[in-house]
C-alpha positions as CSV (number, residue, x, y, z in Angstrom):
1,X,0.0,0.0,0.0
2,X,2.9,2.0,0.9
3,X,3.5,2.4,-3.0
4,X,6.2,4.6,-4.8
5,X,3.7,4.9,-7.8
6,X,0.6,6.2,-6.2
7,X,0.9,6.7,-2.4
8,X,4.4,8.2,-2.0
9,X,3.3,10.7,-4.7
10,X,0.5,11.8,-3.4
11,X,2.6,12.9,-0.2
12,X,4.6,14.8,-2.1
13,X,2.3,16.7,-3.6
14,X,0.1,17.1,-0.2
15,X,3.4,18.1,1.5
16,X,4.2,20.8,-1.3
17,X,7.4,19.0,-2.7
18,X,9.2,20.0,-5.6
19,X,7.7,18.1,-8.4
20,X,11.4,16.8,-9.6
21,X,11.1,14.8,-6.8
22,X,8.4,12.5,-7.7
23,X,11.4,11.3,-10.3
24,X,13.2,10.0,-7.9
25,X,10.6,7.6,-6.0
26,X,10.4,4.6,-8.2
27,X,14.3,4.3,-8.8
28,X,15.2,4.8,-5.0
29,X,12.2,2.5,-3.7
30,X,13.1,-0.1,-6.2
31,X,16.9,-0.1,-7.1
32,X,17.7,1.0,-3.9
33,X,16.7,-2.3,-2.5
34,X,18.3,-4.5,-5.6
35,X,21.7,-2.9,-6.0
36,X,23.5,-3.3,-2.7
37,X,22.1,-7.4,-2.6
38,X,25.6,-8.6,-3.9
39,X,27.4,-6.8,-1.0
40,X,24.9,-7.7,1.3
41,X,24.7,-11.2,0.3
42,X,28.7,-11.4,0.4
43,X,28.5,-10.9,3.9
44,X,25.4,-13.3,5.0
45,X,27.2,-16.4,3.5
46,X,29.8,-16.2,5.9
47,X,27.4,-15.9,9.0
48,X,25.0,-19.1,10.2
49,X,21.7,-17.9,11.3
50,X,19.4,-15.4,9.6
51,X,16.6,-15.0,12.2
52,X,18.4,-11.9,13.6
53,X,19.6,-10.0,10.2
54,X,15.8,-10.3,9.2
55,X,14.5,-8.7,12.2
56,X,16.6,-5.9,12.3
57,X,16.0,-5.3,8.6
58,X,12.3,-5.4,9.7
59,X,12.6,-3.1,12.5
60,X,14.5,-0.9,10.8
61,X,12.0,-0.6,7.4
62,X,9.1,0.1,10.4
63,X,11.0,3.1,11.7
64,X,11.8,4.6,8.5
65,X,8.1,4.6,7.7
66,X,7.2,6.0,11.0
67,X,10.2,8.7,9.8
68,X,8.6,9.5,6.3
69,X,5.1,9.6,7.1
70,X,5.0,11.2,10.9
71,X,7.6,13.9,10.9
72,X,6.9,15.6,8.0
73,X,3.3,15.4,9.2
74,X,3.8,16.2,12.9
75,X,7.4,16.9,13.7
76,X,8.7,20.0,11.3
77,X,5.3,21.6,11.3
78,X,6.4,22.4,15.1
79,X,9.5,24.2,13.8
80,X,9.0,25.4,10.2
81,X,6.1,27.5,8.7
82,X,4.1,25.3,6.7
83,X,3.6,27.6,4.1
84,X,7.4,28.4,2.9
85,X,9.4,27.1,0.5
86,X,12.2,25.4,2.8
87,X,9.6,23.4,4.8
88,X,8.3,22.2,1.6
89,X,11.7,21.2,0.6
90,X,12.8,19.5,3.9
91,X,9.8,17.5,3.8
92,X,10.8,16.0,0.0
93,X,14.5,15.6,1.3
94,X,13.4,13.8,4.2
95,X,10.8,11.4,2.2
96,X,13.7,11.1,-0.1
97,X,16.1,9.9,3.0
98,X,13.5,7.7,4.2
99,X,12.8,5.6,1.3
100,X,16.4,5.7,0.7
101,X,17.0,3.8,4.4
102,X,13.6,1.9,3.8
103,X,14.9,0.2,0.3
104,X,18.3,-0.4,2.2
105,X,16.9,-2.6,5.0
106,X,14.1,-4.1,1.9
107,X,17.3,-5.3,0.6
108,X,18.4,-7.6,3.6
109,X,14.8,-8.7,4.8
110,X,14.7,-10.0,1.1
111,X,17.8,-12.0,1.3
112,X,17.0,-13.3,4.9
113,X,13.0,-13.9,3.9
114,X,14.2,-16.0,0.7
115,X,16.8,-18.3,2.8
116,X,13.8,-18.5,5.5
117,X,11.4,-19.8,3.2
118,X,13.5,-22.3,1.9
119,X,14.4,-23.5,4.9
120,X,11.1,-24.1,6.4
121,X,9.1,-25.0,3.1
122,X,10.1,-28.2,1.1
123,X,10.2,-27.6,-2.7
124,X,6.7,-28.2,-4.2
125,X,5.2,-26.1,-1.1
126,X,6.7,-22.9,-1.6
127,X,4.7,-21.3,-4.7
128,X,1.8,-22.3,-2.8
129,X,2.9,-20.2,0.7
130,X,3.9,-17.0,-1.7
131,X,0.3,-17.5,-3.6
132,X,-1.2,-17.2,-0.7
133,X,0.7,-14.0,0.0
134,X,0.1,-12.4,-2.7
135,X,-3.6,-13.2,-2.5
136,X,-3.8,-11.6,0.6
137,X,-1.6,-8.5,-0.1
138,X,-3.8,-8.1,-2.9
139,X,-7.3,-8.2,-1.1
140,X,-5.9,-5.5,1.3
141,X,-5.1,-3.4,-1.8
142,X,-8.7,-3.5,-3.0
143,X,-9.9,-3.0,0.0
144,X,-8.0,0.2,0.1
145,X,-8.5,1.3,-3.7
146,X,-12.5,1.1,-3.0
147,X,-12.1,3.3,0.0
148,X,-9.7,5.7,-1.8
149,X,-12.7,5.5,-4.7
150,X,-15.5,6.5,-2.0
151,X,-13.1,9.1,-0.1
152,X,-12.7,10.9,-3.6
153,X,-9.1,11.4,-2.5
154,X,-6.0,10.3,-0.9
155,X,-4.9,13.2,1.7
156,X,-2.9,13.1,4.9
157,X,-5.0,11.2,7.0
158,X,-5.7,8.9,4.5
159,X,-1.4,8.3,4.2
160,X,-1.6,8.6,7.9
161,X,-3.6,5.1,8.1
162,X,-1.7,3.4,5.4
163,X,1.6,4.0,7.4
164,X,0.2,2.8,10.6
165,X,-1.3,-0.4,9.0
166,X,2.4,-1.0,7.5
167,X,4.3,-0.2,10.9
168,X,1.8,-2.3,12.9
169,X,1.8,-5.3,10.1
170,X,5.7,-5.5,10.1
171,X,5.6,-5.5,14.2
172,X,3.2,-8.4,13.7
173,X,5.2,-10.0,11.5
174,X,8.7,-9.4,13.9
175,X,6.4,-11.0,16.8
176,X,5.3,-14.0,15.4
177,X,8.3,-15.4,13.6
178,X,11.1,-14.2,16.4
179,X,11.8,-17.3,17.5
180,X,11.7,-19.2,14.0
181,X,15.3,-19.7,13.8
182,X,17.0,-20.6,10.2
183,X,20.1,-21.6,10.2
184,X,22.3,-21.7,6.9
185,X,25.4,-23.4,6.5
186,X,27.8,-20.7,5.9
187,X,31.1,-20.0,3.9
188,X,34.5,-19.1,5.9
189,X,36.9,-16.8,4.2
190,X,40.4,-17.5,4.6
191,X,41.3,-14.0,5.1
192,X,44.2,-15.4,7.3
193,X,45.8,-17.7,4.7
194,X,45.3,-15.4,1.5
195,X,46.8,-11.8,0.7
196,X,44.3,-8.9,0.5
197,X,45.6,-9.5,-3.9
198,X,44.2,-12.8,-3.9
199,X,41.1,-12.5,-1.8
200,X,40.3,-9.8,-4.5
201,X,41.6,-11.8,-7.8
202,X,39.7,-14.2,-6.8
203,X,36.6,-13.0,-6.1
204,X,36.4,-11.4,-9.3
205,X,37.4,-15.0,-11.0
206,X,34.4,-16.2,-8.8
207,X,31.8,-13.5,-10.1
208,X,33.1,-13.6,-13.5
209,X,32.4,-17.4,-13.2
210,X,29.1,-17.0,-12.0
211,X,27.9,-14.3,-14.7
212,X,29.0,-16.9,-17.5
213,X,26.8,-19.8,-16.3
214,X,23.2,-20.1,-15.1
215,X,23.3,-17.2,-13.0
216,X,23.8,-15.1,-16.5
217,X,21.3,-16.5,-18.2
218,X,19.0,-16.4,-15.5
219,X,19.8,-12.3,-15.2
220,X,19.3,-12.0,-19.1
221,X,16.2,-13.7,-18.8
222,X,14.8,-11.4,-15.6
223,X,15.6,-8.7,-17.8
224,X,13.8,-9.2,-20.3
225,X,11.1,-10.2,-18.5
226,X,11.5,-7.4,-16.1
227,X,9.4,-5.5,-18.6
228,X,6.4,-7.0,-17.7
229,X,6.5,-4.3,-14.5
230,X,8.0,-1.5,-16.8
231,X,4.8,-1.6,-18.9
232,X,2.8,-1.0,-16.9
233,X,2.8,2.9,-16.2
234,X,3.2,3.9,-19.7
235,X,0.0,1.5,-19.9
236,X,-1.6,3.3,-17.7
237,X,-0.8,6.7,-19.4
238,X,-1.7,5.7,-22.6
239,X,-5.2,4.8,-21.2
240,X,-5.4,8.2,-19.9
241,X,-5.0,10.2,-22.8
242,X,-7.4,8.0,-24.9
243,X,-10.1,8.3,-22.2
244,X,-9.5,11.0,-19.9
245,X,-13.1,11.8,-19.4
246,X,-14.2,8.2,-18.5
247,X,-14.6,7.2,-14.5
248,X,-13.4,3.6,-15.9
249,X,-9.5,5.5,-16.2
250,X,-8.9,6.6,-12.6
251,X,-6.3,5.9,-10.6
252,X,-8.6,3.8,-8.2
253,X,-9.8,2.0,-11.1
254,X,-6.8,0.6,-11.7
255,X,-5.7,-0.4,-8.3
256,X,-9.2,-2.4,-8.7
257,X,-7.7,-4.2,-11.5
258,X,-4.2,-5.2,-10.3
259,X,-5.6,-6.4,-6.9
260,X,-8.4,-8.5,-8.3
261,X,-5.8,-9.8,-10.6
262,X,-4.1,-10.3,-7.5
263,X,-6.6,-12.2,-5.7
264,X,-7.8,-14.1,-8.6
265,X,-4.5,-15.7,-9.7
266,X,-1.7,-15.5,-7.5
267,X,-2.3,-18.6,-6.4
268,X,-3.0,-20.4,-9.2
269,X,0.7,-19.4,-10.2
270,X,2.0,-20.6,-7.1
271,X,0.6,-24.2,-7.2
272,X,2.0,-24.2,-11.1
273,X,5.3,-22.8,-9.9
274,X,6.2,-25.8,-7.5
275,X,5.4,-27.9,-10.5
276,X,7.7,-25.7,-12.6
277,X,8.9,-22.1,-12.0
278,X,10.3,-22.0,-15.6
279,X,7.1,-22.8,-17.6
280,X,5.5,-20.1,-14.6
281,X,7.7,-17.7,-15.8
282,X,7.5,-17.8,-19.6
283,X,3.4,-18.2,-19.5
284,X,3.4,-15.0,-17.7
285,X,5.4,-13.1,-19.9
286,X,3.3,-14.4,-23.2
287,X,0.7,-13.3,-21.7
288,X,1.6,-9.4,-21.4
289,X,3.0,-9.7,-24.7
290,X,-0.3,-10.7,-26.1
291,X,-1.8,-7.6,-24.4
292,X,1.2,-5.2,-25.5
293,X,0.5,-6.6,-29.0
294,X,-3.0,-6.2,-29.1
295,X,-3.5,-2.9,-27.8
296,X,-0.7,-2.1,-30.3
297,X,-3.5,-3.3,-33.0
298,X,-6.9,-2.2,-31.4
299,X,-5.1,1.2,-31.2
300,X,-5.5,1.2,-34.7
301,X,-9.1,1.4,-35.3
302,X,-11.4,4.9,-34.6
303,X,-12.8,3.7,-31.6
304,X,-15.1,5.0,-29.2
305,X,-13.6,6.2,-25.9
306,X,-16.2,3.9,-24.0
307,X,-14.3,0.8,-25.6
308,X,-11.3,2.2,-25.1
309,X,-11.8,2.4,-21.3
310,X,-12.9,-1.3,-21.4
311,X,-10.3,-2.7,-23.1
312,X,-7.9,-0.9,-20.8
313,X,-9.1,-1.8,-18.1
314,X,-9.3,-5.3,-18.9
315,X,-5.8,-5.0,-20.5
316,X,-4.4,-3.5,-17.1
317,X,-5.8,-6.9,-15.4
318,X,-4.2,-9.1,-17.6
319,X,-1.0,-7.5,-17.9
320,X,-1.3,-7.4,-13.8
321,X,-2.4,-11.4,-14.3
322,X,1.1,-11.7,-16.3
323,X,3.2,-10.1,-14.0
324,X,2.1,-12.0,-10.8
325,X,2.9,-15.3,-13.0
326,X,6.3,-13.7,-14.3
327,X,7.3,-12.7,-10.6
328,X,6.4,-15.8,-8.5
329,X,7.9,-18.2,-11.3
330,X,10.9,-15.8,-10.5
331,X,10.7,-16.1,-6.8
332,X,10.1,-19.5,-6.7
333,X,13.0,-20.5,-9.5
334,X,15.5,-18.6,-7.3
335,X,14.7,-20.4,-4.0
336,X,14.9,-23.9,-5.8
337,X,17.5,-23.8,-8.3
338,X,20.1,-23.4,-5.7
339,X,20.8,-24.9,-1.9
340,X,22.4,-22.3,1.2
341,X,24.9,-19.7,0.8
342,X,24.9,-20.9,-2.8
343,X,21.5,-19.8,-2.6
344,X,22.1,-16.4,-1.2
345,X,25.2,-15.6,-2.9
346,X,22.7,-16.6,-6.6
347,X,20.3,-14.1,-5.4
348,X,22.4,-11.4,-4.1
349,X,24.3,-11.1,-7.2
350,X,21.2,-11.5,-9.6
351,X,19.4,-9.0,-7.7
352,X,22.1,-6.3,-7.6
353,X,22.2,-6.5,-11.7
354,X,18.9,-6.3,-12.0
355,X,18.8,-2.9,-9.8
356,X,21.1,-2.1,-12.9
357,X,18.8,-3.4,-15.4
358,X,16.0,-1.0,-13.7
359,X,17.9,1.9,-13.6
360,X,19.3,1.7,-17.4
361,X,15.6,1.0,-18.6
362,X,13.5,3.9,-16.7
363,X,16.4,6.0,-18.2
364,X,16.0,4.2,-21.8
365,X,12.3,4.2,-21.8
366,X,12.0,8.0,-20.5
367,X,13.8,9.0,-23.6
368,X,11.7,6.3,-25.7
369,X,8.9,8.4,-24.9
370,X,9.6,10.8,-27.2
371,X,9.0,8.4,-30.2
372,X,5.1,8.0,-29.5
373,X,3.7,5.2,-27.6
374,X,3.3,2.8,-30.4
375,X,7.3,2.3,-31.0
376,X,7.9,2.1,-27.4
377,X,5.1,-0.4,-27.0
378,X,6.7,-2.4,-30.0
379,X,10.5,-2.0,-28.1
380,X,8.8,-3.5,-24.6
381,X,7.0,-6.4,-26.9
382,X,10.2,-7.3,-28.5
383,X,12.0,-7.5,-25.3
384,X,9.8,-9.8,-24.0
385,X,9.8,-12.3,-27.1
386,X,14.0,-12.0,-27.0
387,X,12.7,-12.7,-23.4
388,X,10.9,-15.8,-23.6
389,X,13.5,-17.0,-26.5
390,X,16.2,-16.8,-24.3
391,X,14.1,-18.7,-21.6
392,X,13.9,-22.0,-23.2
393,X,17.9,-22.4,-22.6
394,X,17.2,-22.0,-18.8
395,X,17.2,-25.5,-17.0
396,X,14.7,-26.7,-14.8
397,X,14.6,-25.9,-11.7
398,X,13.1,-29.1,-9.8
């Protein structure tokens, strides 16, 4: 709920923020938390137990929460005229800060969460645990996109509840799982036996080695597929300047879509990714490509903006449908294709380029813009077939 698309946003603009600000959300909340992985991971192979990293990643996204949302609200109001320009800037700084620290601690509660699961959930039982999940997550977001739709807006005390819901649910979370210890079998370094020259030689032999194999495959095939996320808010802009005058193409409407889509299918994908996480992948990714292409073609046609709003809307759900499949085939082919710190070490490093990947294709796509929607729509369809081509080279995970 806590989202860098839609809720984050508004804050900004409720808080008076400059608007090259609102720039920066998506890249910090979702890069932030990919890039440093490989450090991060380098350091949890060598340690045993990941019950404490996790909670301290946990506690520490909670308070930077509480830090964005409750002292720009309730803190610098006590200090700063709310009307000037320099409490309108501290207040995008500090969101800025916040999100930074919160993507930082995302990073090692994602490492931790992944080694959890797999330690607690045989193969073949995982897909079903994150279905269920996502099912969930996605229920609360309807809920909360048919009350933004009834409150006719999201202001302050609207973010106000969202941030306590997310402090209190991670608190929740910290409570009932403190004492579900995971241990790991971890990797010594021979720091002792080894120069500082070698240590570093080698560890660039060892990533170089990685990047060659599955691993790189495996990150060519993410990114790719990573697209099936990137499309959707140009989707979603597309839609608006088709049918800008139609309730269908709100921003409510849309959260309506993605969390049915939600609801309805995560999981079904989960159950099919313990089966097989590959297959999971690649039907998910088809089936945004079938929407990219066919909106590509209805587009086409003088249509009224009635059908246009329909088709959207429906398109948004399917594409939402897609990228649930893509994402838990992902998940779910990461925790079983590898055992332990091999494990952690696969997705630290796969991670981190993928923050890369994000980062090169907002900036890619931005300038893409220029070019009208239709060739950028064709560039993000023909990344996902080079997508699903590459794909069938993958082995299977099970």
């Amino acid at each position: 709920m806590l989202s860098a698309k839609t809720t984050l946003p508004t804050l900004l603009n409720t808080l008076g923020a400059p608007s090259w600000m609102l720039g920066l959300l998506v890249p910090l909340r979702e890069s932030g938390s990919l890039l440093p992985q490989a450090l991060i991971s380098d350091w949890l192979i060598t340690k045993h137990s990941r019950r404490l990293p996790w909670i301290v990643s946990m506690l520490t996204q909670a308070f930077f929460i509480a830090m964005m949302i409750f002292v720009p609200l309730f803190v610098l109001p006590l200090f700063m005229d709310q009307a000037s320009r320099g409490y309108a800037l501290s207040c995008g700084l500090l969101v800025l800060v916040a999100l930074t620290g919160l993507s930082l601690a995302r990073a090692m509660t994602s490492l931790t969460m992944k080694d959890i699961q797999a330690g607690h959930l045989d193969k073949g039982k995982r897909g079903n645990v994150v279905g269920i999940a996502a099912t969930a997550a996605g229920v609360l977001s309807l809920l909360f996109a048919v009350f933004t739709l009834f409150s006719g807006k999201m202001d302050e005390q609207v973010i106000l509840i969202i941030a306590v819901l997310c402090v209190a649910a991670m608190l929740v979370s910290v409570l009932t799982l403190k004492n579900l210890e995971t241990k790991v079998e971890g990797r010594r370094c021979d720091g002792d036996n080894a120069t500082k020259e070698n240590l570093t030689a080698a560890k660039i032999k060892s990533y170089i080695a990685t990047f060659s194999g599955q691993l790189g495959l495996f990150i060519l095939v993410r990114s790719c597929f990573v697209h099936t996320a990137l499309i959707a808010p140009f989707y979603i802009i597309w839609a608006s300047s088709l049918s800008s005058h139609n309730g269908l193409i709100t921003l409510p409407g849309f959260i309506i879509a993605q969390a049915s889509a939600s609801i309805l299918s995560s999981y079904t994908w989960g159950t099919l990714s313990d089966h097989n996480a590959k297959l999971t992948m690649q039907l998910g990714a088809l089936l945004v490509l079938l929407v990219c292409l066919a909106t590509v073609f209805i587009i086409q046609f003088e249509l009224t903006q009635f059908i246009y709003s329909i088709w959207f809307v429906v398109g948004y759900f399917l594409i939402s449908v897609g990228h649930n499949g893509a994402r838990s085939g992902r998940k779910i082919y990461a925790l079983d294709i590898k055992e332990g710190a091999n494990r952690t070490e696969f997705i630290g490093k796969a991670n981190t380029a993928i923050g890369a990947v994000i980062l090169l294709l907002g900036a890619f796509y931005a300038i893409l813009t220029f070019a009208g929607n239709l060739i950028l729509f064709s560039v993000i369809a023909l990344g996902l077939i080079i997508g699903l081509l590459l794909s069938t080279s993958m082995k299977n995970e099970k």
